[in-house]
C-alpha positions as CSV (number, residue, x, y, z in Angstrom):
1,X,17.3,-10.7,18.5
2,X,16.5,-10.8,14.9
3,X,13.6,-9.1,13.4
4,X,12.1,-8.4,10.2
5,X,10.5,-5.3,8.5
6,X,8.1,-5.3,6.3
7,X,7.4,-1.7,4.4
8,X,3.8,-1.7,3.2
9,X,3.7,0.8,-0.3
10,X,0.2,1.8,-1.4
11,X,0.5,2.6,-5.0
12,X,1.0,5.7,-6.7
13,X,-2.2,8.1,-8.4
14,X,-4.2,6.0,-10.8
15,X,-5.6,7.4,-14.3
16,X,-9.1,7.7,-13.7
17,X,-10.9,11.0,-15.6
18,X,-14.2,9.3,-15.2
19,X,-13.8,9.0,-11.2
20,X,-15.4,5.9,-11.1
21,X,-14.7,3.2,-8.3
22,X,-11.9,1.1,-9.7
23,X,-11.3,-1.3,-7.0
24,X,-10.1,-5.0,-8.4
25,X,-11.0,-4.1,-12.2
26,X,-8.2,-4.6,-14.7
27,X,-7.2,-1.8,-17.1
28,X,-6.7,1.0,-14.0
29,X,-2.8,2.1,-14.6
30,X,-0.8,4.8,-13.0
31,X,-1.1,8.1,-14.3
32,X,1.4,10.7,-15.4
33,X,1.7,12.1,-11.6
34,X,1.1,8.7,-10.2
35,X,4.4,7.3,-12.2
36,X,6.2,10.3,-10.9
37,X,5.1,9.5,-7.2
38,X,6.2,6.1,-7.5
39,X,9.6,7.2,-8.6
40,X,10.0,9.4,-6.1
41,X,9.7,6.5,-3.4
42,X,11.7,4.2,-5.5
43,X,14.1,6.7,-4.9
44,X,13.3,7.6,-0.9
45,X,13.7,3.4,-0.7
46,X,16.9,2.9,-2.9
47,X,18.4,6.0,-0.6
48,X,17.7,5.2,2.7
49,X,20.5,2.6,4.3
50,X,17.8,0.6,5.8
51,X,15.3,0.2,3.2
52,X,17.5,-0.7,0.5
53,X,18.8,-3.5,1.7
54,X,15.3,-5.0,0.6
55,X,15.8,-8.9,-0.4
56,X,12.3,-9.3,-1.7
57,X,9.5,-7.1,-3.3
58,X,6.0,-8.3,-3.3
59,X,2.7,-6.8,-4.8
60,X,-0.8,-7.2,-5.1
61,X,-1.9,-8.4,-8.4
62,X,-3.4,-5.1,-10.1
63,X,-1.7,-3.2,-12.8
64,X,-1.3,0.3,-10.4
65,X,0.4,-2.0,-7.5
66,X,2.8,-4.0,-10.1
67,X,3.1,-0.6,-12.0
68,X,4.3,0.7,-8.7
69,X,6.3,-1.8,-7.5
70,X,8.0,-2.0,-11.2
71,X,9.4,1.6,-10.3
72,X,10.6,0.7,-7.3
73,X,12.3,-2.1,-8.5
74,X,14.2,-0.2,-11.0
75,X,15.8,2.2,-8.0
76,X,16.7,-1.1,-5.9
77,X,18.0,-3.0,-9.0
78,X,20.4,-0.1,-10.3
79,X,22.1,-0.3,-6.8
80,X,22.5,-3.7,-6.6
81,X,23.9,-3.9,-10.3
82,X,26.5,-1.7,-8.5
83,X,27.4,-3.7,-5.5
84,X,27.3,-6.8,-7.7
85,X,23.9,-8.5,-6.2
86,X,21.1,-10.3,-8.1
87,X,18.8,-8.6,-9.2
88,X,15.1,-8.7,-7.6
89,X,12.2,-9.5,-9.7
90,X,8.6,-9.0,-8.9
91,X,6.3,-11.9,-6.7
92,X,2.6,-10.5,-6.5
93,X,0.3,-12.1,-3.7
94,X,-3.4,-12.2,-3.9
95,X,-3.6,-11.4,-0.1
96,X,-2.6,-8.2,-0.7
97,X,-5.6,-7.0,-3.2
98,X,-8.2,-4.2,-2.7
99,X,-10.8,-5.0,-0.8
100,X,-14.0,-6.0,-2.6
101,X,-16.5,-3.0,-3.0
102,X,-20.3,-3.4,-4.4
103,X,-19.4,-0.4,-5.8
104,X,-17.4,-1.4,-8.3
105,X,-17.5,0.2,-11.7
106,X,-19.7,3.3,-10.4
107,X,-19.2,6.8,-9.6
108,X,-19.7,7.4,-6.4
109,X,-23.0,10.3,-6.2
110,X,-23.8,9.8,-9.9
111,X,-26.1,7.1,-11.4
112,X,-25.8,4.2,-10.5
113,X,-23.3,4.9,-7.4
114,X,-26.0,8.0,-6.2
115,X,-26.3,7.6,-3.0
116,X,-29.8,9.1,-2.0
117,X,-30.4,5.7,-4.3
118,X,-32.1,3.4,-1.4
119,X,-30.1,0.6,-2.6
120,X,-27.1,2.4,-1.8
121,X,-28.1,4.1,1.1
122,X,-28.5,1.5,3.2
123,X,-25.2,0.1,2.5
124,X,-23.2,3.6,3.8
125,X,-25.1,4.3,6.7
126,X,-22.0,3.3,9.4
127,X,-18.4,4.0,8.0
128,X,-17.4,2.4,11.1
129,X,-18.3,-1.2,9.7
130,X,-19.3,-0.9,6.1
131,X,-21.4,-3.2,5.0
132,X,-20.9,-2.2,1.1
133,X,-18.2,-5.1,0.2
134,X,-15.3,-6.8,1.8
135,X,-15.5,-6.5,5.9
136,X,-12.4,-4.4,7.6
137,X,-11.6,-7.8,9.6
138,X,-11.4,-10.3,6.4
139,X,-9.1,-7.2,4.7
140,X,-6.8,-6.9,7.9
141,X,-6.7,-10.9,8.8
142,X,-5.5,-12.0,4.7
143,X,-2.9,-8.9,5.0
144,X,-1.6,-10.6,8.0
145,X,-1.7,-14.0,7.1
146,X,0.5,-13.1,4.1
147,X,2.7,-10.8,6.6
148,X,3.7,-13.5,9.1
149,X,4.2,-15.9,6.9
150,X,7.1,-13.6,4.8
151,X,8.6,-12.6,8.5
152,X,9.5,-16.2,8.7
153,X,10.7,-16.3,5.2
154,X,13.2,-13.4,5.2
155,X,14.2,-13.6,8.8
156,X,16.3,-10.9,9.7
157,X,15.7,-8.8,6.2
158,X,13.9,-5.9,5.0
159,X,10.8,-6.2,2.3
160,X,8.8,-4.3,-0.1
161,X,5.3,-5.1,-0.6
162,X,3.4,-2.5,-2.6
163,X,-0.6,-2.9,-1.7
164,X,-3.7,-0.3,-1.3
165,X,-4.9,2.1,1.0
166,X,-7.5,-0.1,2.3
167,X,-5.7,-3.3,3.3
168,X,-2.7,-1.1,4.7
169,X,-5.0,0.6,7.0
170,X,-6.9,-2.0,8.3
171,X,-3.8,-4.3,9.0
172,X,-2.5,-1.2,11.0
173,X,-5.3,0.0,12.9
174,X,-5.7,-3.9,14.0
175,X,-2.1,-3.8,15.1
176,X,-2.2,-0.7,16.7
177,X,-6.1,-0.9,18.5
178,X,-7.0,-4.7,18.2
179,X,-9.8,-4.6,16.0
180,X,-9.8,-3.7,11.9
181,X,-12.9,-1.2,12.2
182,X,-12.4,2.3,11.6
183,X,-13.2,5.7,10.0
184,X,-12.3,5.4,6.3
185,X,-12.4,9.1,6.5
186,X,-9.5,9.2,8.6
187,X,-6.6,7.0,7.4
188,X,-3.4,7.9,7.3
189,X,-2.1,5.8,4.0
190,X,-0.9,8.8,1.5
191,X,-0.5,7.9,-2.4
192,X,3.1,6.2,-2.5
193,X,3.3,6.3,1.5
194,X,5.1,3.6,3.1
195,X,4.3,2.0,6.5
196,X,6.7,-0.1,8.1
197,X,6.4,-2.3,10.2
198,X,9.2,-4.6,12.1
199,X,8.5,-8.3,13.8
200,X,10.5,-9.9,16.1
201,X,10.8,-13.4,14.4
202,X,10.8,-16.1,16.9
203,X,7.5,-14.1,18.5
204,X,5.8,-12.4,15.6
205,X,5.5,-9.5,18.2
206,X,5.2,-6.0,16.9
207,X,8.7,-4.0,17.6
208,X,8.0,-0.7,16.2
209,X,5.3,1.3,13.2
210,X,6.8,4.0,11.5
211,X,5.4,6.2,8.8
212,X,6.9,8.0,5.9
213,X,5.7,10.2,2.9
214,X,8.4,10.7,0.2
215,X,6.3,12.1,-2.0
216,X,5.1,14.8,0.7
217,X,8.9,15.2,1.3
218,X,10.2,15.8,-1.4
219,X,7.3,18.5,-2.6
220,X,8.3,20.4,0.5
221,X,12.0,20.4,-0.3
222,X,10.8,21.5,-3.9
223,X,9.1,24.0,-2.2
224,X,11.5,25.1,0.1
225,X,13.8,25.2,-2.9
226,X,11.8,27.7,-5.2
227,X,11.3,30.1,-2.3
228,X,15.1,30.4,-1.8
């Protein structure tokens, strides 16, 4: 049986001191720590037997996802040079944006983005199925419109694709329950996390979800480290 695995990045920590709402503007880059966390699962990926046998790497358009995915190609690409393979370049897919947000540009509980604002209000009032921009089942269905159609691209292979916490989410939870909607409060998409997933390719069927935190990881080995 062959199967394919797709590991789903969400970017690392964006530079954003006046906490507004980024979501699709341009300009939003990866801060000092955000650079670092994407290094550090550049190098989780490029170290694990499995993962780095990636032939493709894929991102979302925006500069934190390409950012992202830039570090990660740099870990995969220094160890192909060394076992004499081509190198990988960077394919961004639309699909696999932020979800749209009437929030955009605003900071959430100030001005504009207050939310005791009655314009605002009524668009928060069930996290379940927000009604504030982009609904949970368009996010999930264009995440796995792009997914199936790369399982039957790189049959048999292991991919990157570096997206957001949002579209990851979704696309799992409608995996794993059947529908999209859930509690945004209570994802399970860490900065830099990766989420893989593996398809049999002559179903689509799901085989198997895993999830992994390098960052997490390697802060506790740090950690663990210091104390000894």
């Amino acid at each position: 049986m062959s199967a394919t695995t797709i590991n789903f990045v969400r970017h690392g920590k964006v530079y954003n001191p006046n906490h507004v709402l980024y979501e699709r503007l341009p300009g939003f880059h990866l801060s000092t720590s955000g650079r670092r966390m994407a290094e550090t699962t550049g190098r989780y990926i490029a170290e694990s037997p499995q993962l780095n046998t990636a032939t493709a790497v894929y991102s979302s358009p925006l500069d934190r996802t390409r950012e992202t995915a830039d570090a990660i190609l740099i870990e995969l690409n220094a160890l192909r040079a060394e076992r004499g393979q081509e190198q990988l370049k960077l394919l961004t897919d639309k699909r696999l944006i932020e979800a749209g947000n009437d929030f955009r540009g605003k900071r959430i509980g100030h001005g504009d983005g207050a939310l005791w604002r009655p314009e605002n209000l009524k668009l928060v009032r069930n996290l379940w199925r927000p009604t504030w921009g982009e609904s949970y089942r368009s996010i999930a269905n264009r995440v796995q419109d792009f997914a199936l159609e790369k399982v039957d691209e790189h049959p048999g292979e292991q991919i990157v694709v570096v997206s957001h916490e949002s579209p990851i989410w979704s696309y799992r939870h409608m995996l794993e329950t059947g529908h999209p909607e859930h509690n945004m409060l209570l994802r399970k998409t860490a900065l830099a996390s990766v989420t893989s997933i593996t398809y049999d390719n002559e179903t689509h069927e799901v085989l198997g979800i895993t999830y992994a935190d390098p960052v997490a990881q390697a802060e506790a080995a740090a950690h663990n480290r210091a104390r000894q």
